[in-house]
Residue frames as a rotation matrix with the C-alpha (Angstrom) as fourth column:
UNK 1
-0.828 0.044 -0.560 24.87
-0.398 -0.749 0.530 1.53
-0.396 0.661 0.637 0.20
UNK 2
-0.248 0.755 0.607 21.42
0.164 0.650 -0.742 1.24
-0.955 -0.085 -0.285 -1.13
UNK 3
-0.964 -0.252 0.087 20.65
0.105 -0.058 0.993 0.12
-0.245 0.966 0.082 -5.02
UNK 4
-0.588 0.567 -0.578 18.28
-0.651 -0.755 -0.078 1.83
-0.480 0.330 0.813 -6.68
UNK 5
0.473 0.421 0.774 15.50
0.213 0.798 -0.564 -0.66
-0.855 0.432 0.287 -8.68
UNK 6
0.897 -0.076 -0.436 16.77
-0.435 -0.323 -0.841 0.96
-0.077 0.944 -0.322 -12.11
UNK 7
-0.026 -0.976 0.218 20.55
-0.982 0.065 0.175 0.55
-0.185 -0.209 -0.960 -10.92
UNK 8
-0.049 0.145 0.988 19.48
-0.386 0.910 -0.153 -3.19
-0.921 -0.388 0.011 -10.03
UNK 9
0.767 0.492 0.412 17.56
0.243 0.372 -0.896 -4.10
-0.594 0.787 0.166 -13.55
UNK 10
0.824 -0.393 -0.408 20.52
-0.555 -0.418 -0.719 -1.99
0.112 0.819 -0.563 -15.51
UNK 11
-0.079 -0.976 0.201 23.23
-0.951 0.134 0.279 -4.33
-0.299 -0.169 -0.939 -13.91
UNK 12
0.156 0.424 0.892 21.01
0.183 0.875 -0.448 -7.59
-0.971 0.233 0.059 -14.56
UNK 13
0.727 0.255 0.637 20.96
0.541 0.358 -0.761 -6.68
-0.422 0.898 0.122 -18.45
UNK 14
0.322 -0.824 -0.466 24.76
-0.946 -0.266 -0.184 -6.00
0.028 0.500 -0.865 -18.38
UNK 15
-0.270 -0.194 0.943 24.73
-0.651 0.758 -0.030 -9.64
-0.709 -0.622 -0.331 -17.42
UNK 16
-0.706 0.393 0.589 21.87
0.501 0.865 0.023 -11.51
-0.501 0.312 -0.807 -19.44
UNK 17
-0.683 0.728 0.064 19.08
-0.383 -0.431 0.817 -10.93
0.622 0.533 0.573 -21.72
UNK 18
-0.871 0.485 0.081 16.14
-0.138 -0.082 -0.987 -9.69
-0.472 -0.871 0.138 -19.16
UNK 19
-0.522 0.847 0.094 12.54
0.490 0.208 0.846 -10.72
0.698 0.488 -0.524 -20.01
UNK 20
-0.007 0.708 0.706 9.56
-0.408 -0.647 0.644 -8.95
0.913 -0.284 0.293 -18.09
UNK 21
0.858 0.465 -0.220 9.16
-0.018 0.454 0.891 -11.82
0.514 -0.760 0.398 -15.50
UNK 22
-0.214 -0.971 -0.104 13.05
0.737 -0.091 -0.669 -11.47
0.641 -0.220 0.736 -15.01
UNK 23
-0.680 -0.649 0.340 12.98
0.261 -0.648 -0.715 -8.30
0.685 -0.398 0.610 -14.24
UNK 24
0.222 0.958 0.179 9.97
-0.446 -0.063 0.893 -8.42
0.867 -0.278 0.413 -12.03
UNK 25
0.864 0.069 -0.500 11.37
0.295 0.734 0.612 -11.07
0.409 -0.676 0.613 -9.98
UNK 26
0.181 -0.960 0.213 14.55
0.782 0.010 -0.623 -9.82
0.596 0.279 0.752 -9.90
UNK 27
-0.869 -0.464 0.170 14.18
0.472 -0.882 0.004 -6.08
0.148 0.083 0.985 -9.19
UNK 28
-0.397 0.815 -0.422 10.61
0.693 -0.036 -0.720 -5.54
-0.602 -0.578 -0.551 -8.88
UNK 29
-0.465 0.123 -0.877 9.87
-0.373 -0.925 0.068 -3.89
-0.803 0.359 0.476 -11.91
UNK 30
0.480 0.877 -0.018 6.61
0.000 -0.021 -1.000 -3.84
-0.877 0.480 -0.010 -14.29
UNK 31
0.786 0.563 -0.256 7.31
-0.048 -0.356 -0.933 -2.11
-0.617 0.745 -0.253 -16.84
UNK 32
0.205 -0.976 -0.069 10.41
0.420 0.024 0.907 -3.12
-0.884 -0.215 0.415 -18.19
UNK 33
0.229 0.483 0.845 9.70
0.973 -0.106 -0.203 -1.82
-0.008 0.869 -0.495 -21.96
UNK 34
0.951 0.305 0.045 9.03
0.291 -0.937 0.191 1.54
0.100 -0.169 -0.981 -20.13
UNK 35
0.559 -0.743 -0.368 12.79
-0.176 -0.540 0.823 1.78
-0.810 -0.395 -0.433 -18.98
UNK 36
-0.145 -0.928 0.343 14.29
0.724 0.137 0.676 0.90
-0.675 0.346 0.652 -22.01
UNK 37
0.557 0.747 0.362 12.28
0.825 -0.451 -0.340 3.32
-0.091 0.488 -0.868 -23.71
UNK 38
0.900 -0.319 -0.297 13.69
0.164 -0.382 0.909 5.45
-0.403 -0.867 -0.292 -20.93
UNK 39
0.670 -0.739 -0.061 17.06
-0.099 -0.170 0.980 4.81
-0.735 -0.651 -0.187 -21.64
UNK 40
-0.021 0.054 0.998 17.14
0.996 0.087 0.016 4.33
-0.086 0.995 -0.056 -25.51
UNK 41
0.681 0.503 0.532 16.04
0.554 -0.829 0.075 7.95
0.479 0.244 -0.843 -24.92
UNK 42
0.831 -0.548 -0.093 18.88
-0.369 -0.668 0.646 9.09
-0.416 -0.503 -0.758 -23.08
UNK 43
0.535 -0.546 -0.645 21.18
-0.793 -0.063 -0.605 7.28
0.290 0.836 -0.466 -25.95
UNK 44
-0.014 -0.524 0.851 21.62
-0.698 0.615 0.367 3.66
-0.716 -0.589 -0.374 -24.30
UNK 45
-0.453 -0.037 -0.891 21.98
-0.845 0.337 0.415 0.81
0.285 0.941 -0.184 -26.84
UNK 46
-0.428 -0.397 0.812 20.32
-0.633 0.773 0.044 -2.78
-0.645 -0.495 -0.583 -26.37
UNK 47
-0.948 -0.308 -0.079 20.04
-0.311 0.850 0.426 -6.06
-0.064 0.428 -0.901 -27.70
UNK 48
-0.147 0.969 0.198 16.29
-0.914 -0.057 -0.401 -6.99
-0.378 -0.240 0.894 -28.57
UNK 49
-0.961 -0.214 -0.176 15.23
-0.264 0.901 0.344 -10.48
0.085 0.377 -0.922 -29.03
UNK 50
0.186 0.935 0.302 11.89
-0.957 0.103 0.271 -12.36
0.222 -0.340 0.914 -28.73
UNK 51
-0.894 -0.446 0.030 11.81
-0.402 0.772 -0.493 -15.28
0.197 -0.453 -0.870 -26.71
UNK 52
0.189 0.954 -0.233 8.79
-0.515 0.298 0.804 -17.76
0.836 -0.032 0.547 -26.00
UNK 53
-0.966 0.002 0.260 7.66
-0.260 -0.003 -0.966 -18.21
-0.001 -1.000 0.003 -22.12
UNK 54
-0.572 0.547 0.612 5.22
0.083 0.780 -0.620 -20.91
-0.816 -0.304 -0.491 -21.63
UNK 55
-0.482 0.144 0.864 3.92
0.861 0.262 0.437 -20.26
-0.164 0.954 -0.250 -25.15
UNK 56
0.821 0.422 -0.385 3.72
0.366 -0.906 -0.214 -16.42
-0.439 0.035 -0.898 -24.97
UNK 57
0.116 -0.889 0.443 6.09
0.816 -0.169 -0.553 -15.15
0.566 0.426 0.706 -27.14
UNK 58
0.949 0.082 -0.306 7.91
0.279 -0.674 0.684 -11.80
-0.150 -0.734 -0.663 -25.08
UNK 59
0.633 -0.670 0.388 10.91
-0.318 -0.682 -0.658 -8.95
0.706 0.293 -0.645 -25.64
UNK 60
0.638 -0.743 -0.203 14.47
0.762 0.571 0.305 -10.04
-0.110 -0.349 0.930 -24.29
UNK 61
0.897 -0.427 0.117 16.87
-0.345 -0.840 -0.418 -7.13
0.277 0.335 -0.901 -23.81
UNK 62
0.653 -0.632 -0.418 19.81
0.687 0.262 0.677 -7.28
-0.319 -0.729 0.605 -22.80
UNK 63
0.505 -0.500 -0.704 22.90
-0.328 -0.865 0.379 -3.82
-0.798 0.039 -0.601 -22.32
UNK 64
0.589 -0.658 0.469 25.10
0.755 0.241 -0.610 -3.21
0.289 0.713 0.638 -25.38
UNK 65
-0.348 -0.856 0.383 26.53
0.811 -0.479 -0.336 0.15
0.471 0.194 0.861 -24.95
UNK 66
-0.169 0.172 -0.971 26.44
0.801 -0.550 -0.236 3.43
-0.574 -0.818 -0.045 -22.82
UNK 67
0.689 -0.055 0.722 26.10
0.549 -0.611 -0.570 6.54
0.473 0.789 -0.391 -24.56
UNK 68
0.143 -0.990 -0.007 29.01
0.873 0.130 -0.470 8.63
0.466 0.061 0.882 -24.64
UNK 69
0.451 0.054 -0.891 29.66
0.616 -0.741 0.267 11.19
-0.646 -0.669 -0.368 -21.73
């Protein structure tokens, strides 16, 4: 069965709090911002954090909650 990149990046940040270069390496995905946008918009919840990466400060998500079917 083949996993989608979204599928991939949405199980990683039921796991851990994803950072850009996470999910980049991980999953192969830019824009990670763009999908939570994405999925904030379709009534997902997550965890926002800032985190500092080699002295760039950068957004840390990570899943809280599904929205309700």
């Amino acid at each position: 069965m083949k996993t989608t990149k979204k599928a991939a990046l949405l199980a990683l940040l039921r796991k851990q709090y994803v950072t850009p270069l996470i999910a980049l390496h991980h999953c192969r995905i830019l824009s990670l911002s763009q999908r939570i946008s994405n999925w904030r918009a379709q009534g997902y919840e997550f965890a926002q954090r800032v985190v500092e990466c080699d002295g760039s400060r950068v957004a840390a998500y990570k899943f809280l909650k599904a929205p309700k079917s």
